[in-house]
C-alpha positions as CSV (number, residue, x, y, z in Angstrom):
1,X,23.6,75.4,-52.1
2,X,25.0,72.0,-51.3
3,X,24.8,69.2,-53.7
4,X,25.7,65.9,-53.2
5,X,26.0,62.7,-56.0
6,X,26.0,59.2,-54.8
7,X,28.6,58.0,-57.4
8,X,30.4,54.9,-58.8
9,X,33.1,55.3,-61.0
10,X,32.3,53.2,-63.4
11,X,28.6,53.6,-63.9
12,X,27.7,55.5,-67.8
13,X,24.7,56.9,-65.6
14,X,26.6,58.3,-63.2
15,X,28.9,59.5,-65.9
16,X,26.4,61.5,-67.5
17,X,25.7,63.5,-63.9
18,X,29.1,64.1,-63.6
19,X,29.5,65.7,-67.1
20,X,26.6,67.8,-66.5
21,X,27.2,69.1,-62.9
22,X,30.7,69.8,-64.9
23,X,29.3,71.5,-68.4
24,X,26.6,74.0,-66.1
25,X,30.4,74.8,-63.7
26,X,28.6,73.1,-60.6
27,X,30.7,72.3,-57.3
28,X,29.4,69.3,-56.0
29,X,30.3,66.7,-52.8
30,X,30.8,63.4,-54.6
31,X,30.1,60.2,-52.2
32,X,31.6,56.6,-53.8
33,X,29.1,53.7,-53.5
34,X,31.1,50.1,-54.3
35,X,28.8,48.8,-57.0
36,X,31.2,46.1,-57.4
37,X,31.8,43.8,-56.0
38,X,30.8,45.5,-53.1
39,X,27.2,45.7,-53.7
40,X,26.8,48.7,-51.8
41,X,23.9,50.0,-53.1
42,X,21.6,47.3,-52.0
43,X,22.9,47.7,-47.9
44,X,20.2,49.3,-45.7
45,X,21.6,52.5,-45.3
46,X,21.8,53.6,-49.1
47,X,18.2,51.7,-49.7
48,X,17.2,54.3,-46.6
49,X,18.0,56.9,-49.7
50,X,16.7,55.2,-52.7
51,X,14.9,52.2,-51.7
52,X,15.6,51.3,-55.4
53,X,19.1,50.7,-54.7
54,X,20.0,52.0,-57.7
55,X,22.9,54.9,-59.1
56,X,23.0,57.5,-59.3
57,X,21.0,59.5,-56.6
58,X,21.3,63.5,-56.2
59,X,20.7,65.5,-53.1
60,X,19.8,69.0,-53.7
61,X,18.8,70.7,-50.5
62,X,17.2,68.9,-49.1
63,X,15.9,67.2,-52.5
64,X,16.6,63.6,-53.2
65,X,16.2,62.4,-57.0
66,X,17.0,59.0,-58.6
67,X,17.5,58.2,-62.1
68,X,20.1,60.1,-64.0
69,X,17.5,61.2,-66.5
70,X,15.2,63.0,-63.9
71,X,18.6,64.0,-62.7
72,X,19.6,66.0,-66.1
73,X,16.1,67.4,-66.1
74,X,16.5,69.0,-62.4
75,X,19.8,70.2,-63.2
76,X,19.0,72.2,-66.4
77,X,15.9,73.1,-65.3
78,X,17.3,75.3,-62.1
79,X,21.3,76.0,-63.3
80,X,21.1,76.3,-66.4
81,X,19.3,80.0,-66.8
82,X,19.2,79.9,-70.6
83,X,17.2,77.0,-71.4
84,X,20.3,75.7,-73.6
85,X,20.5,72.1,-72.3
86,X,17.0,72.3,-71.5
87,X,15.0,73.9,-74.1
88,X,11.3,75.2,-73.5
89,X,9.7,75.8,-76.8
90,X,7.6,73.2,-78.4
91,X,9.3,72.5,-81.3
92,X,12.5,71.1,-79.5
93,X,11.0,70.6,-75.4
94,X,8.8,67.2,-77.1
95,X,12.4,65.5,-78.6
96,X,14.5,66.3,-76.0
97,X,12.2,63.9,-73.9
98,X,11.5,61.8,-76.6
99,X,15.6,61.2,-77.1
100,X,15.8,60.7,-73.0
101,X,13.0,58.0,-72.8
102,X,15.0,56.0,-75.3
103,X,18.4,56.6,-73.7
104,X,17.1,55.5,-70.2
105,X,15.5,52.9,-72.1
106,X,16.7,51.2,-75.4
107,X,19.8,52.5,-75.0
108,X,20.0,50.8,-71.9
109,X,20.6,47.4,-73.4
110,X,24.3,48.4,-74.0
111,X,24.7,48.7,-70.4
112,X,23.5,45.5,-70.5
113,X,26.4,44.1,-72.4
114,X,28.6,46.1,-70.9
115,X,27.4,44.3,-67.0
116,X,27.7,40.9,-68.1
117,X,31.5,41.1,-69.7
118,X,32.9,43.7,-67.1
119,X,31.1,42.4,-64.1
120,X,30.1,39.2,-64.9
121,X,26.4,39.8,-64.5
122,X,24.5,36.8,-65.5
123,X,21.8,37.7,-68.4
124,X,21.2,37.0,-72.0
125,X,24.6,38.5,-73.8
126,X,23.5,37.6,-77.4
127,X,19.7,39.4,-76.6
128,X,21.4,42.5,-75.2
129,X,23.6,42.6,-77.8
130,X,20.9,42.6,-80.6
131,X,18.8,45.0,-78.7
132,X,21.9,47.2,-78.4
133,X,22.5,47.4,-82.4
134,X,19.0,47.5,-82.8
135,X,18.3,51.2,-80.9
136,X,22.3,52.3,-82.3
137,X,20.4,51.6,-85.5
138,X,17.6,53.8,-84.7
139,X,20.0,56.7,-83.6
140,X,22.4,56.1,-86.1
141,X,19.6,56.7,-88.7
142,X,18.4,59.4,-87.1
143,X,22.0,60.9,-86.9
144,X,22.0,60.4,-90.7
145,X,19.1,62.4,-91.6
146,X,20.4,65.0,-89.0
147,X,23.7,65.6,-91.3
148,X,22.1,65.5,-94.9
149,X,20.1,68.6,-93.0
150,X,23.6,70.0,-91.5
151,X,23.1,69.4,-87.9
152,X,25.2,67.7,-85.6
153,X,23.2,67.3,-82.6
154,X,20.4,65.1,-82.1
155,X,17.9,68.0,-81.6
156,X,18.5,71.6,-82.4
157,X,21.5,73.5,-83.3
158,X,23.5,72.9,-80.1
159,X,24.0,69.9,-77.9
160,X,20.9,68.7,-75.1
161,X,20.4,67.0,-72.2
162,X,19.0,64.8,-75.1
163,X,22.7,64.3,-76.4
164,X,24.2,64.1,-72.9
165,X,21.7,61.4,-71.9
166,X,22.4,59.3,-74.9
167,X,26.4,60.1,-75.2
168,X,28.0,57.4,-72.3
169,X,26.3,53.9,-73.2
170,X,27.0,54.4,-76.9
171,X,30.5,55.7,-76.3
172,X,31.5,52.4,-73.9
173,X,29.3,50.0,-76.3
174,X,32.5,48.2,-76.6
175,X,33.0,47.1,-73.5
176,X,29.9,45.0,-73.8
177,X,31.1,43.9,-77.2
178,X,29.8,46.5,-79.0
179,X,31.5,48.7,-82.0
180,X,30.6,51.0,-84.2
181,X,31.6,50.4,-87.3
182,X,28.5,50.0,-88.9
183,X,27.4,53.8,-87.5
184,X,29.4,56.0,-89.2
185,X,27.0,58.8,-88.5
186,X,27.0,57.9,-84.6
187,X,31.2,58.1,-84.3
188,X,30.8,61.5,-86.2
189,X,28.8,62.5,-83.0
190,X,30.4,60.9,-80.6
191,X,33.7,62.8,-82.2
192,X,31.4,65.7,-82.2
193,X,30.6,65.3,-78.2
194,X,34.0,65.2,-77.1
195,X,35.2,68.1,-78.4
196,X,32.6,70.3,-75.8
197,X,34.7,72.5,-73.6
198,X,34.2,70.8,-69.8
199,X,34.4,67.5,-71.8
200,X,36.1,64.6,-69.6
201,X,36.2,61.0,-69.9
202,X,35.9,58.0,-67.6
203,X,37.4,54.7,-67.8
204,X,36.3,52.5,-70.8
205,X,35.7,55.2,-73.5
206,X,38.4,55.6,-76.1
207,X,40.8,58.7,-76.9
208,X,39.4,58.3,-80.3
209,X,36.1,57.6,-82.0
């Protein structure tokens, strides 16, 4: 078995790769691709692998997959042998997705943020801002409703790939400008998240939520 990540550092979607080749105890050859300011990812020889040119990609042999989400999916679906991360059964298999659409999507407006004050990426900062509080509302809410029914996790009774999607974009919202103040129930997770055995961080979230 040889896997390989094409990686930058500093990338929440990379991040969430690395934590779960790390939760599922997965050895791994990690290649660094200079985002910034090298702009790596758009040269012809990484385009030859995702013509993209976007982080993170996966080689699996012989396998190549973008997107981090599709990522989590393949990783769970052949390592992890119990379905935890991954669950089959109807009841929790529909959410899990549901919750990993909106991480790779609404969730992605905290990335957003988080380009245009650390990298200086030219876009609308005020919309990705509101579009950033906007889907922490949604989660937050749902969060909410999760605890009055004594559950920490955003489906089930144990963390997802579902939680693990969502986890790195919320947790460096403030480097885009972002807190969290106003989502008390989403710091109880976050709190929650980091307390996972295999948990490690990456530049940019706090020691404390």
């Amino acid at each position: 078995m040889t896997i390989t990540l094409h990686d930058y550092s500093l990338s929440g979607s990379c991040y969430k790769v690395r934590l779960m080749l790390g939760f599922l105890g997965l050895d791994y050859d990690r290649r660094q691709v200079d985002f910034y300011p090298g702009r790596q990812h758009k040269r012809p020889e990484f385009l030859a692998i995702n013509p993209l040119g976007q982080l993170p990609v996966l080689e699996d042999d012989g396998l190549v997959l973008r997107d981090a989400q599709a990522i989590l999916c393949h990783l769970a679906n052949r390592y992890d042998g119990g379905g935890t991360w991954l669950p089959r059964d109807p009841a929790r298999f529909g959410p899990v997705m549901m919750w990993l659409m909106f991480a790779g999507g609404e969730l992605m407006a905290a990335s957003s943020a988080r380009l245009h004050d650390v990298m200086s990426y030219d876009l609308d900062i005020d919309a990705a801002r509101r579009s950033a509080r906007a889907a922490f509302r949604v989660l937050d809410d749902h969060l909410t409703h999760r605890e009055i029914d004594g559950a920490t996790w955003i489906v089930g009774d144990h963390p997802t790939i579902a939680d693990l999607a969502c986890f790195p974009y919320v947790a460096l919202s403030g480097d885009g400008g972002i807190g969290h103040e106003e989502y008390p129930a989403i710091r109880n997770w976050l709190r929650e998240f980091r307390k996972l055995p295999g948990f490690h961080a990456m530049s940019g979230i706090p020691e404390y939520v």
